[in-house]
PDB file with one MODEL, atoms N, CA, C and O in Angstrom:
MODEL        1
ATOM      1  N   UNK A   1     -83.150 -47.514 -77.569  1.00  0.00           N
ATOM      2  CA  UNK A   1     -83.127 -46.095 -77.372  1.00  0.00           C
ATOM      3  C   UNK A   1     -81.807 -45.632 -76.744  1.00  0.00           C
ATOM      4  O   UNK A   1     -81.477 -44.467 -76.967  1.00  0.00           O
ATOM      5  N   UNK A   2     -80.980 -46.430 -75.956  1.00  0.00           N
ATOM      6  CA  UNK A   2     -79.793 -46.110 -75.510  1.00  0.00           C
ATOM      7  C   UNK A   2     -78.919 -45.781 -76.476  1.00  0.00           C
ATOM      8  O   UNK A   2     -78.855 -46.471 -77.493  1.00  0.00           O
ATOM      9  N   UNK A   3     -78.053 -44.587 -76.281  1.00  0.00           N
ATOM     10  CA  UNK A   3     -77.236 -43.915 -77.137  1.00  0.00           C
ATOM     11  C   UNK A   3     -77.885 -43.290 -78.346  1.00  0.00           C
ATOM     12  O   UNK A   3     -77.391 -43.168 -79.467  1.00  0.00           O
ATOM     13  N   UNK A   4     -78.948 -42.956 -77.973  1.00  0.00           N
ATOM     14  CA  UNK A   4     -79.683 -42.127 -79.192  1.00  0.00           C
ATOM     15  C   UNK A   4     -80.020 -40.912 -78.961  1.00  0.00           C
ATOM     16  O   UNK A   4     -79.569 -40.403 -77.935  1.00  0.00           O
ATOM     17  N   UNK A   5     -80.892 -40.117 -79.829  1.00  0.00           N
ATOM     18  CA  UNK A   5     -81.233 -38.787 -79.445  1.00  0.00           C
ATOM     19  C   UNK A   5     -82.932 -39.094 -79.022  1.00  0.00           C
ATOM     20  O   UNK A   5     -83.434 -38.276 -78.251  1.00  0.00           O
ATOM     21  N   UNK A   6     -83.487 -39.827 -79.334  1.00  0.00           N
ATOM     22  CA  UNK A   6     -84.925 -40.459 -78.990  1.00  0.00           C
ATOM     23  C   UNK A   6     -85.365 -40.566 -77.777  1.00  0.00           C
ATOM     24  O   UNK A   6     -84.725 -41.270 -76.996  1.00  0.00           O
ATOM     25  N   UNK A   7     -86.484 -39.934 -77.364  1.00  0.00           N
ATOM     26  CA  UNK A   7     -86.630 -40.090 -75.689  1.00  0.00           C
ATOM     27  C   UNK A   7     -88.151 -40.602 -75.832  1.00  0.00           C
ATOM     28  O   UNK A   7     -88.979 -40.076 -76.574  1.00  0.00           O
ATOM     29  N   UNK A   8     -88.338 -41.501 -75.160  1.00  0.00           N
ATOM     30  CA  UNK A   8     -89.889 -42.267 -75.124  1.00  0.00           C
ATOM     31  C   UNK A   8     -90.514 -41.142 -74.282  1.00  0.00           C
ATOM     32  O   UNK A   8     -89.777 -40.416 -73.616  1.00  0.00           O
ATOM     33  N   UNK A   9     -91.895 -40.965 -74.289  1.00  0.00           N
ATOM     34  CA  UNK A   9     -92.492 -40.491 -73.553  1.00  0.00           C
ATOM     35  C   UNK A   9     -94.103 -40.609 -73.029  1.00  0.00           C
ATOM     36  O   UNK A   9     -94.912 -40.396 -73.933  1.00  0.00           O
ATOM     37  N   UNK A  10     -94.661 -40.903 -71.758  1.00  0.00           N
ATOM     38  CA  UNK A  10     -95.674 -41.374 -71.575  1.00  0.00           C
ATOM     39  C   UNK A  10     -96.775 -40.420 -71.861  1.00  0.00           C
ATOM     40  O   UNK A  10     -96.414 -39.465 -72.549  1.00  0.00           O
ATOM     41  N   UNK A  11     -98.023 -40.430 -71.512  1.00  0.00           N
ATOM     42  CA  UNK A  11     -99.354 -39.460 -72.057  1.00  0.00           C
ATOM     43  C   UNK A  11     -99.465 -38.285 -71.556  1.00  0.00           C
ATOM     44  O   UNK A  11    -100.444 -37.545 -71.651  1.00  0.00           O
ATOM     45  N   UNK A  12     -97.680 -37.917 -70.579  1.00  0.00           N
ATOM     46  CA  UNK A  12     -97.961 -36.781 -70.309  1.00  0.00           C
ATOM     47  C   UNK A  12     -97.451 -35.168 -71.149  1.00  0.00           C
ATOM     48  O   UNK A  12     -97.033 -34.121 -70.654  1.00  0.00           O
ATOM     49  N   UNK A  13     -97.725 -35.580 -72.655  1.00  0.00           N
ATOM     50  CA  UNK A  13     -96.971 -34.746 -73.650  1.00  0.00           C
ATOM     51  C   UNK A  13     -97.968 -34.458 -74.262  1.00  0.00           C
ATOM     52  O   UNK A  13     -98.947 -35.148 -73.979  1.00  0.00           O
ATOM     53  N   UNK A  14     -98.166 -33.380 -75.310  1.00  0.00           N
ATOM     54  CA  UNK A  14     -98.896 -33.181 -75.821  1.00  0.00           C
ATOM     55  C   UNK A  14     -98.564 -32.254 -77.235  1.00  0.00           C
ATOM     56  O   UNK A  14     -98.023 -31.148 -77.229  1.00  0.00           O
ATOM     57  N   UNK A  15     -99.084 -33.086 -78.570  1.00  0.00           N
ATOM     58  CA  UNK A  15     -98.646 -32.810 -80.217  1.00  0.00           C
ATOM     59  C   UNK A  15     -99.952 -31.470 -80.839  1.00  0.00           C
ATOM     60  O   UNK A  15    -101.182 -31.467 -80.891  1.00  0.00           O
ATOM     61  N   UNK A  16     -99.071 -30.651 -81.149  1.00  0.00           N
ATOM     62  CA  UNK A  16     -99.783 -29.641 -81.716  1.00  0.00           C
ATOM     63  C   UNK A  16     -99.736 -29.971 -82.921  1.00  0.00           C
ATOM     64  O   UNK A  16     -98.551 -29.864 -83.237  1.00  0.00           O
ATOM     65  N   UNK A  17    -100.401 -30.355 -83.902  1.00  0.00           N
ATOM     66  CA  UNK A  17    -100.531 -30.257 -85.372  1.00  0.00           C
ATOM     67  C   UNK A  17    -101.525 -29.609 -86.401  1.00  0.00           C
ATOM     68  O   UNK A  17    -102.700 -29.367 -86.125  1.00  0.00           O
ATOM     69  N   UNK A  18    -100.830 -29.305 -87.834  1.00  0.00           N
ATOM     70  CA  UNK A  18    -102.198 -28.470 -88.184  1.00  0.00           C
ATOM     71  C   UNK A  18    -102.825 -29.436 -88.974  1.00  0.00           C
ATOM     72  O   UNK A  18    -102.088 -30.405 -89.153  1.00  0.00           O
ATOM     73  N   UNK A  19    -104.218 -29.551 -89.661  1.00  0.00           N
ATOM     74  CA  UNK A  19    -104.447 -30.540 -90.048  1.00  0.00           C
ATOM     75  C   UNK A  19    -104.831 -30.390 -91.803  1.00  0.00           C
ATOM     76  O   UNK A  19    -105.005 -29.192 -92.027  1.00  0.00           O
ATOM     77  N   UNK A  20    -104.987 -31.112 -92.914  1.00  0.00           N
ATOM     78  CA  UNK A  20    -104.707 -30.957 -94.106  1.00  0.00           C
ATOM     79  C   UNK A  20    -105.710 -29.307 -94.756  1.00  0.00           C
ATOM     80  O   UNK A  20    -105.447 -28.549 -95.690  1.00  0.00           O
ATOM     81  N   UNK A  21    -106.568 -29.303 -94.007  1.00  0.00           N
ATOM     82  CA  UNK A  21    -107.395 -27.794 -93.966  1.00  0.00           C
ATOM     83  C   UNK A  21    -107.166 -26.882 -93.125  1.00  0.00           C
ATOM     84  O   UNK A  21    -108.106 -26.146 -92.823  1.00  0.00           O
ATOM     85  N   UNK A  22    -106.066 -26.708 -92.613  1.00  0.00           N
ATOM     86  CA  UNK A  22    -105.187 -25.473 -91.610  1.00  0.00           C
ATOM     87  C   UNK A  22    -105.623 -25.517 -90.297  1.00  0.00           C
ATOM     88  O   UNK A  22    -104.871 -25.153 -89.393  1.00  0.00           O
ATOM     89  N   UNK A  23    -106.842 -25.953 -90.058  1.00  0.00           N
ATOM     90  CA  UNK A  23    -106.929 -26.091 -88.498  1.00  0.00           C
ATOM     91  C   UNK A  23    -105.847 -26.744 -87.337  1.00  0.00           C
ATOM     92  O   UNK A  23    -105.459 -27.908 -87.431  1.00  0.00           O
ATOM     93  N   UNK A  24    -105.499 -26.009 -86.447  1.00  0.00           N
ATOM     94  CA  UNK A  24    -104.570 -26.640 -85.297  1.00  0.00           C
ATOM     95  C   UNK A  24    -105.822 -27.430 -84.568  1.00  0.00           C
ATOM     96  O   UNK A  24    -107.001 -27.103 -84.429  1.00  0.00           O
ATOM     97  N   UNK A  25    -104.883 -28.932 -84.043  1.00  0.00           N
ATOM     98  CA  UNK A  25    -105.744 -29.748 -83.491  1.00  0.00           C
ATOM     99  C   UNK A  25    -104.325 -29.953 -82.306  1.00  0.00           C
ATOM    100  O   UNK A  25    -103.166 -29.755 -82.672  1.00  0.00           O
ATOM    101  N   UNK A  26    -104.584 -30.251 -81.295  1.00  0.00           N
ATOM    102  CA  UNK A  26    -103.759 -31.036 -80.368  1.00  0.00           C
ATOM    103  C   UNK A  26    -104.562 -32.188 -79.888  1.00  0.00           C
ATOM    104  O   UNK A  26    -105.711 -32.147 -79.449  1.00  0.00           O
ATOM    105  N   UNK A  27    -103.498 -33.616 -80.092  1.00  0.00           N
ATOM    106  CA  UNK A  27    -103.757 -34.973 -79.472  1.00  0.00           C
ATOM    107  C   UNK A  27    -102.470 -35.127 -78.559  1.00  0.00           C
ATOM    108  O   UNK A  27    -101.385 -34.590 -78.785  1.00  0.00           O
ATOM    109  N   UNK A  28    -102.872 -36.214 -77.150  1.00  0.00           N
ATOM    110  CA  UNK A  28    -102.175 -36.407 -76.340  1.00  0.00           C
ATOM    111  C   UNK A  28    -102.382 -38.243 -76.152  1.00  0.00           C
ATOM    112  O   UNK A  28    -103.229 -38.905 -75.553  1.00  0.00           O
ATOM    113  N   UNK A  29    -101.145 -38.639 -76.994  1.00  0.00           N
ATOM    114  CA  UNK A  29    -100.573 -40.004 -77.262  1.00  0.00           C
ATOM    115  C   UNK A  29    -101.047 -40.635 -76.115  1.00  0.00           C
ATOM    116  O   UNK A  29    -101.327 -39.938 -75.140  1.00  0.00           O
ATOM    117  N   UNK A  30    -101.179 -41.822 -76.076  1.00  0.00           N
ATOM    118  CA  UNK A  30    -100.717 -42.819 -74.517  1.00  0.00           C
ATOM    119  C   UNK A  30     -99.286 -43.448 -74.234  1.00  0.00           C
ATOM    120  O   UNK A  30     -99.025 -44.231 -73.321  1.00  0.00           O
ATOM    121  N   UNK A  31     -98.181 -42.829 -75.440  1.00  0.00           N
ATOM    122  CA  UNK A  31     -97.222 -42.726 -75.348  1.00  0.00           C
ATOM    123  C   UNK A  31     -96.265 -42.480 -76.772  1.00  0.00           C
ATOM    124  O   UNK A  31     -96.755 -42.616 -77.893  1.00  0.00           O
ATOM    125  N   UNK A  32     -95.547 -42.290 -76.657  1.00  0.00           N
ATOM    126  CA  UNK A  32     -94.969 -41.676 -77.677  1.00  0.00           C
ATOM    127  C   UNK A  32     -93.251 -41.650 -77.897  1.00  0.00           C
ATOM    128  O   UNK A  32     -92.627 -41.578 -76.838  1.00  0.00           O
ATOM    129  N   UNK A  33     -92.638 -41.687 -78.834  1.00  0.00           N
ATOM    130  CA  UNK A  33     -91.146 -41.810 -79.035  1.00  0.00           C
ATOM    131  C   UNK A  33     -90.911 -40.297 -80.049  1.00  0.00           C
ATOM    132  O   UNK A  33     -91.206 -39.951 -81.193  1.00  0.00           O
ATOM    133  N   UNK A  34     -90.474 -39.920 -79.311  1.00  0.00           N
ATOM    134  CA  UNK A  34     -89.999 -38.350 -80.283  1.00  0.00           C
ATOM    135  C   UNK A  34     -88.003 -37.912 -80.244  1.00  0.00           C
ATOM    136  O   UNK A  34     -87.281 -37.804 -79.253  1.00  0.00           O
ATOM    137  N   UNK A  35     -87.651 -37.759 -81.696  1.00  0.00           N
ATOM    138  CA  UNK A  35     -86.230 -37.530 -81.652  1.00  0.00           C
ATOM    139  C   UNK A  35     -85.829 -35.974 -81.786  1.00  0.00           C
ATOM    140  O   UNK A  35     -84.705 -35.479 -81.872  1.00  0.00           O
ATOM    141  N   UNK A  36     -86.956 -35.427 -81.779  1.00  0.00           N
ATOM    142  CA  UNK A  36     -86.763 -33.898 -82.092  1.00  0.00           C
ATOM    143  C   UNK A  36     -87.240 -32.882 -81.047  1.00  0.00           C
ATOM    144  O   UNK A  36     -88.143 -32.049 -81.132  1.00  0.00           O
ATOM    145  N   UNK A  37     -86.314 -33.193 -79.936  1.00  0.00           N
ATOM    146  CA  UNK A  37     -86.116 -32.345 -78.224  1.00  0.00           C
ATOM    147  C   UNK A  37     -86.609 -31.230 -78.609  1.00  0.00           C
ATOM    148  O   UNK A  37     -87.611 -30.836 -78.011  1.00  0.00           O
ATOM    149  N   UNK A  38     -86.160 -30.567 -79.495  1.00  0.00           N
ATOM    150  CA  UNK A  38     -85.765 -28.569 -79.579  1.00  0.00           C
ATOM    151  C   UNK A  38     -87.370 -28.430 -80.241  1.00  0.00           C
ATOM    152  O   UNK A  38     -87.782 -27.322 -80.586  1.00  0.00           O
ATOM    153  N   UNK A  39     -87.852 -29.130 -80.319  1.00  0.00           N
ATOM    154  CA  UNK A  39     -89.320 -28.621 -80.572  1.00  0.00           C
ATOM    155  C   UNK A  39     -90.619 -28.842 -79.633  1.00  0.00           C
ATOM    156  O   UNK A  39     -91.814 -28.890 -79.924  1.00  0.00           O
ATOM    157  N   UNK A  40     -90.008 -28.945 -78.520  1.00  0.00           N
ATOM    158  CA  UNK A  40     -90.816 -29.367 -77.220  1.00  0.00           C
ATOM    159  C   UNK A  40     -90.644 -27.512 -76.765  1.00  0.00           C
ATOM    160  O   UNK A  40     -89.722 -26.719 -76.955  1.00  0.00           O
ATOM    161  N   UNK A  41     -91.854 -27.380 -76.179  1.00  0.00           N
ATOM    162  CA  UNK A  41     -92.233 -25.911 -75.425  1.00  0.00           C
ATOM    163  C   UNK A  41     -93.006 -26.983 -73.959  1.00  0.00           C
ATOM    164  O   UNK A  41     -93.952 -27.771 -73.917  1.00  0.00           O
ATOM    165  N   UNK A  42     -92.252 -26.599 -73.178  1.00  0.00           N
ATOM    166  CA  UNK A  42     -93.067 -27.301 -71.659  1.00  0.00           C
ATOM    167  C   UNK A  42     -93.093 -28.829 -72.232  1.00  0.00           C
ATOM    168  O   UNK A  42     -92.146 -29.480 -72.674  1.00  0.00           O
ATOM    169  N   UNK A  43     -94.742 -29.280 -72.062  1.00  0.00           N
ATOM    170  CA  UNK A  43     -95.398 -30.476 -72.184  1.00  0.00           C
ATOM    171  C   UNK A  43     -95.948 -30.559 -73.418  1.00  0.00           C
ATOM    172  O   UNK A  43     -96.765 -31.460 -73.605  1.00  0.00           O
ATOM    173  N   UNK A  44     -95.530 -29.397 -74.804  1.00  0.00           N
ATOM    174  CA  UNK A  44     -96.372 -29.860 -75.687  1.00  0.00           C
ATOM    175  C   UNK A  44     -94.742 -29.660 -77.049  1.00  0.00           C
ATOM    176  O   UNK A  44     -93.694 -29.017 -76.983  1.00  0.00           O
ATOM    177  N   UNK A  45     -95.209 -30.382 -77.878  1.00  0.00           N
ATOM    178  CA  UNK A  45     -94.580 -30.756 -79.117  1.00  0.00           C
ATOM    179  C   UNK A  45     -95.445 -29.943 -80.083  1.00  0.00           C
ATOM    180  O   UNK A  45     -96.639 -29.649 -80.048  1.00  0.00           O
ATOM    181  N   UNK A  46     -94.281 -29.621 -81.123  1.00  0.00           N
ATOM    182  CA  UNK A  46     -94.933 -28.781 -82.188  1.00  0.00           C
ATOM    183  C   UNK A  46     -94.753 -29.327 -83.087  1.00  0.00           C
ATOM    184  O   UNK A  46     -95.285 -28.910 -84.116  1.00  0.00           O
ATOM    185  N   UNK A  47     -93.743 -30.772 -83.142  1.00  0.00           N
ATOM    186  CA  UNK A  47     -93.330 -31.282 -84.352  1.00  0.00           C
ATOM    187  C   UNK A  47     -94.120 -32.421 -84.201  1.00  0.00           C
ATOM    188  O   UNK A  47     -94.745 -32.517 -83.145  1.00  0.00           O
ATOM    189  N   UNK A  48     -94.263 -33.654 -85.364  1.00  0.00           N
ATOM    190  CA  UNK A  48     -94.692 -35.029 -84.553  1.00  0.00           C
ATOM    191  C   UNK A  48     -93.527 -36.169 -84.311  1.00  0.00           C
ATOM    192  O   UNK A  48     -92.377 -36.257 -84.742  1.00  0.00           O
ATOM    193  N   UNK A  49     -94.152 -36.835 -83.615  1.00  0.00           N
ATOM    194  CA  UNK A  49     -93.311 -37.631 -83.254  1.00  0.00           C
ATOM    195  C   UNK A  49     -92.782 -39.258 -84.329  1.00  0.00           C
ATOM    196  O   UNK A  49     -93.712 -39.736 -84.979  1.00  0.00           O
ATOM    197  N   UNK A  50     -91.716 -39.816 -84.426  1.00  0.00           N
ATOM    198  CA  UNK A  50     -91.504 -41.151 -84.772  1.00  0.00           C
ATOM    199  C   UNK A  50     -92.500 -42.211 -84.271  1.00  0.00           C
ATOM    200  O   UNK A  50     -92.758 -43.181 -84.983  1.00  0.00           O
ATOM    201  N   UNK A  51     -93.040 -42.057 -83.117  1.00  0.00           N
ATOM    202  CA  UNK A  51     -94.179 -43.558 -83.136  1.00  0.00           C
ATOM    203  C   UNK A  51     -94.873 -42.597 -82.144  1.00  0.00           C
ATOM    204  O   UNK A  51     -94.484 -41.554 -81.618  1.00  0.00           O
ATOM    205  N   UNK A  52     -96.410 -43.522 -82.035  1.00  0.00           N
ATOM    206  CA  UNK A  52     -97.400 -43.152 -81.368  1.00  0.00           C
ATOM    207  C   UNK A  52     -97.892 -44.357 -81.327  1.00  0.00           C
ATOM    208  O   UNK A  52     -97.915 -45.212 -82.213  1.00  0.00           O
ATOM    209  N   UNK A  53     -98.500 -44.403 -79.672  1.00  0.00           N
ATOM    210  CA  UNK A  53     -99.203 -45.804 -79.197  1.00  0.00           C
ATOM    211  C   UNK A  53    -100.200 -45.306 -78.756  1.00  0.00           C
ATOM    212  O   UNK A  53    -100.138 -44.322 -78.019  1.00  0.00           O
ATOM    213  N   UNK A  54    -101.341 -45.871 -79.105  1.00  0.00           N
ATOM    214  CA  UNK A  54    -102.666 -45.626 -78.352  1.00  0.00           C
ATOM    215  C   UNK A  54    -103.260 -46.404 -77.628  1.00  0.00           C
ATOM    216  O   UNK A  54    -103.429 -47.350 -78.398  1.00  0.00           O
ATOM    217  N   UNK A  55    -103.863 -46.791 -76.348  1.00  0.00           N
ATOM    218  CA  UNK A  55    -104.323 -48.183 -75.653  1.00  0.00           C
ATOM    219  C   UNK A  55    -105.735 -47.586 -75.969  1.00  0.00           C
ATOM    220  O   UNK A  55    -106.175 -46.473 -75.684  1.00  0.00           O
ATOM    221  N   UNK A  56    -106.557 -49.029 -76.893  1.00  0.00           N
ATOM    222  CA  UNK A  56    -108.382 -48.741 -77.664  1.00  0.00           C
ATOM    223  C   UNK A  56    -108.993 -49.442 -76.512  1.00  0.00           C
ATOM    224  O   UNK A  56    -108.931 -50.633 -76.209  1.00  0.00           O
ATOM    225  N   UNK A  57    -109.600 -48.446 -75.931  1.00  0.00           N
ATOM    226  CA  UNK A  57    -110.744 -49.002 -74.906  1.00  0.00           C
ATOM    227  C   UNK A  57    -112.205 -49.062 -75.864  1.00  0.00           C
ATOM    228  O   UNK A  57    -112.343 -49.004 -77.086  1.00  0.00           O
ATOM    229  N   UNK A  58    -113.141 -49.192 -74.840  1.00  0.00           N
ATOM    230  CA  UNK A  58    -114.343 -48.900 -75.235  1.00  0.00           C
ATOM    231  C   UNK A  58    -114.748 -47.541 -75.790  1.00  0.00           C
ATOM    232  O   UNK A  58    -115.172 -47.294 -76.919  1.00  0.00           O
ATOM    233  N   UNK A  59    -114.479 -46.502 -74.520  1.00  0.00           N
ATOM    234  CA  UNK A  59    -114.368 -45.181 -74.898  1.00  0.00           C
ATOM    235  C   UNK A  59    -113.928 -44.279 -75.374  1.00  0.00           C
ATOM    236  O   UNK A  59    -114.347 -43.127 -75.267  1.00  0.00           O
ATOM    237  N   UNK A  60    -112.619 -44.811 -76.234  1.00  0.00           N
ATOM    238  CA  UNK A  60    -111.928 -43.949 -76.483  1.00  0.00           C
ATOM    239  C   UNK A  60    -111.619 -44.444 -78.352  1.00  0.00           C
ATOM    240  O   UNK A  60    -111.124 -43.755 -79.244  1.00  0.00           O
ATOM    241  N   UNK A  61    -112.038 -45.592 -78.394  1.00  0.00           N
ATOM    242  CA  UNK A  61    -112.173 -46.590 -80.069  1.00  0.00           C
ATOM    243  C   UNK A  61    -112.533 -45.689 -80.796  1.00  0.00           C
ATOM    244  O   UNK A  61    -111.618 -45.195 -81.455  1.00  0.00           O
ATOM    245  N   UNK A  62    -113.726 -45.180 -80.976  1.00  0.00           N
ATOM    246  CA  UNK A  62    -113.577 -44.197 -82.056  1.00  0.00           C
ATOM    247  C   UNK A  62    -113.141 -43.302 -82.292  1.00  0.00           C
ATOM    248  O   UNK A  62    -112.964 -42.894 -83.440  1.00  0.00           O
ATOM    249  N   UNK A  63    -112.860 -42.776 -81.349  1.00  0.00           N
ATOM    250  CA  UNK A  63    -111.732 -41.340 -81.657  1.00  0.00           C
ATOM    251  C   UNK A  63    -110.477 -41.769 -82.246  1.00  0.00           C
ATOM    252  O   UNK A  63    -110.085 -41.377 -83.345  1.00  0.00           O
ATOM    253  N   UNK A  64    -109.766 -42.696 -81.390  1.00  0.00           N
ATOM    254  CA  UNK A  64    -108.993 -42.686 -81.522  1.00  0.00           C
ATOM    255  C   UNK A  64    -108.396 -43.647 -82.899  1.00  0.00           C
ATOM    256  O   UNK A  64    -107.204 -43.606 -83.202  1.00  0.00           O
ATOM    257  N   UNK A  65    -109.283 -44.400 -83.577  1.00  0.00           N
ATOM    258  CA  UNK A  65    -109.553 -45.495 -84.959  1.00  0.00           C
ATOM    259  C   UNK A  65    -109.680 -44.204 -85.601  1.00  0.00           C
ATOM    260  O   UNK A  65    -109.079 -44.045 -86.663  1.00  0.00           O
ATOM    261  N   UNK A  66    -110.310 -43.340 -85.160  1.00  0.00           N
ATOM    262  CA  UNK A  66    -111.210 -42.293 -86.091  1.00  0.00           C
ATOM    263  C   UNK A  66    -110.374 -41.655 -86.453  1.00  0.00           C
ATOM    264  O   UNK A  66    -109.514 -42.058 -87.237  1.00  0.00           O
ATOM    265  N   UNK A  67    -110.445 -40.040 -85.776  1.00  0.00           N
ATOM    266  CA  UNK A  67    -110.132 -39.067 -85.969  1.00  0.00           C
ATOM    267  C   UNK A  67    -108.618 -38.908 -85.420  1.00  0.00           C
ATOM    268  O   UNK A  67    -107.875 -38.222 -86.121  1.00  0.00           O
ATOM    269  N   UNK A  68    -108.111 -39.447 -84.291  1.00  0.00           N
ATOM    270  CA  UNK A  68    -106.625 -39.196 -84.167  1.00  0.00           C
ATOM    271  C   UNK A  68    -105.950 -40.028 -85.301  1.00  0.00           C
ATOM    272  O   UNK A  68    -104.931 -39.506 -85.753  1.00  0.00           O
ATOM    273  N   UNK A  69    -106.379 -41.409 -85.934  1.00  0.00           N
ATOM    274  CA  UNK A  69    -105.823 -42.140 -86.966  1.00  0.00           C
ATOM    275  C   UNK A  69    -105.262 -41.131 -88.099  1.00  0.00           C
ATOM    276  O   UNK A  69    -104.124 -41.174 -88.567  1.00  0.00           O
ATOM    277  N   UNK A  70    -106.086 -40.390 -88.382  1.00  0.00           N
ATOM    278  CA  UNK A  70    -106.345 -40.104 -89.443  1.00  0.00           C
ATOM    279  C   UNK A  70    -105.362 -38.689 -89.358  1.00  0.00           C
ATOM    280  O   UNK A  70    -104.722 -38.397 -90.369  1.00  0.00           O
ATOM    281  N   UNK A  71    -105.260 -37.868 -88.206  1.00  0.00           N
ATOM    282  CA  UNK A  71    -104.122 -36.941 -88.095  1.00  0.00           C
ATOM    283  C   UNK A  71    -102.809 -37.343 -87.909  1.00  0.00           C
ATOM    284  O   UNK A  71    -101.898 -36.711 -88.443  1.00  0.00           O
ATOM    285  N   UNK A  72    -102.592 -38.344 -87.199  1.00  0.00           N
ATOM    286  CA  UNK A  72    -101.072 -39.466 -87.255  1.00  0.00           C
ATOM    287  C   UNK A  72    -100.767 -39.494 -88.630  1.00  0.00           C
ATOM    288  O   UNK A  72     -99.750 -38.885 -88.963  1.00  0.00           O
ATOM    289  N   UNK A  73    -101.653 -40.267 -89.812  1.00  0.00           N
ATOM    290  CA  UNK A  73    -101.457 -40.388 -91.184  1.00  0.00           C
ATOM    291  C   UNK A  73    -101.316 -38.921 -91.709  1.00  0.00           C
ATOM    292  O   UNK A  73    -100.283 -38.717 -92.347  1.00  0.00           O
ATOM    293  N   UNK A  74    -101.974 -38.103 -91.591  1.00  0.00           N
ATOM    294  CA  UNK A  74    -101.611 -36.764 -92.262  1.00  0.00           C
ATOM    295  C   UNK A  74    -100.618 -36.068 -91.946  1.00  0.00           C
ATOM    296  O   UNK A  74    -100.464 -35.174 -92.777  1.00  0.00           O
ATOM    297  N   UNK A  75     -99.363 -36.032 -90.604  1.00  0.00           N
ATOM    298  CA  UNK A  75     -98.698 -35.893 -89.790  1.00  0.00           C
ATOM    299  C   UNK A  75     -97.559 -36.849 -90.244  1.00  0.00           C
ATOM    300  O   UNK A  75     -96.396 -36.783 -89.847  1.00  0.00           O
ATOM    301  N   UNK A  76     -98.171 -37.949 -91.330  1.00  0.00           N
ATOM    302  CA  UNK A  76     -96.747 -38.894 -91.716  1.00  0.00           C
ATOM    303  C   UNK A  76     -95.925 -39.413 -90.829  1.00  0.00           C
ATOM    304  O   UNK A  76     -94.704 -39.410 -90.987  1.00  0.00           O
ATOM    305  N   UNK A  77     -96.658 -40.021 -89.579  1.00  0.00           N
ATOM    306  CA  UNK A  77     -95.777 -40.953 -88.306  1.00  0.00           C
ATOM    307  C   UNK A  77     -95.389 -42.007 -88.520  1.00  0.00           C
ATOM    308  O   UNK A  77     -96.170 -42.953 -88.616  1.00  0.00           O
ATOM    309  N   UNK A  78     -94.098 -42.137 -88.653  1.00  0.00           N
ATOM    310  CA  UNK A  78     -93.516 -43.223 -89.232  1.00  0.00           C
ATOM    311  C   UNK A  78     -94.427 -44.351 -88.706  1.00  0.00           C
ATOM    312  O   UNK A  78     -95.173 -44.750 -89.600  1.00  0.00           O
ATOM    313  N   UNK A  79     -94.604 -45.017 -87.475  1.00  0.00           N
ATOM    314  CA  UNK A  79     -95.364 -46.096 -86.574  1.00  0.00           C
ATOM    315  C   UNK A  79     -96.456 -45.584 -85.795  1.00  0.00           C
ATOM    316  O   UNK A  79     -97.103 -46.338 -85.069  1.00  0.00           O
TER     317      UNK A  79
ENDMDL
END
């Protein structure tokens, strides 16, 4: 990441996206690598990001297998 425009960022960000039927959904990564600064408002992103990491607990496995999977893929995140 040194000498790049890419800034890692931990779960305290948050991705506004719309989803393939127009609904806005916001998910909040357990961390995240985003190269596109100028689309940050505060703590939330309007664009998505280059990678997304999720840590799968017990409680959080299906959502996050589930339904955040599945907006990452529609969102086209590279990783």
């Amino acid at each position: 990441m040194k000498n790049s425009t890419c800034y890692v960022f931990s779960d305290n960000v948050q991705y506004r996206f719309k989803t393939d039927d127009e609904e806005e959904k916001a998910v909040i990564p357990d961390a995240s690598i985003n190269c596109r600064i100028k689309s940050r408002r505060g703590n939330t992103f309007i664009d998505a990001p280059r990678f997304v990491m999720e840590v799968i607990s017990p409680t959080t496995e299906n959502y996050d297998r589930g339904e955040k999977m599945e907006l990452y893929r529609q969102q086209e995140i590279e990783e």
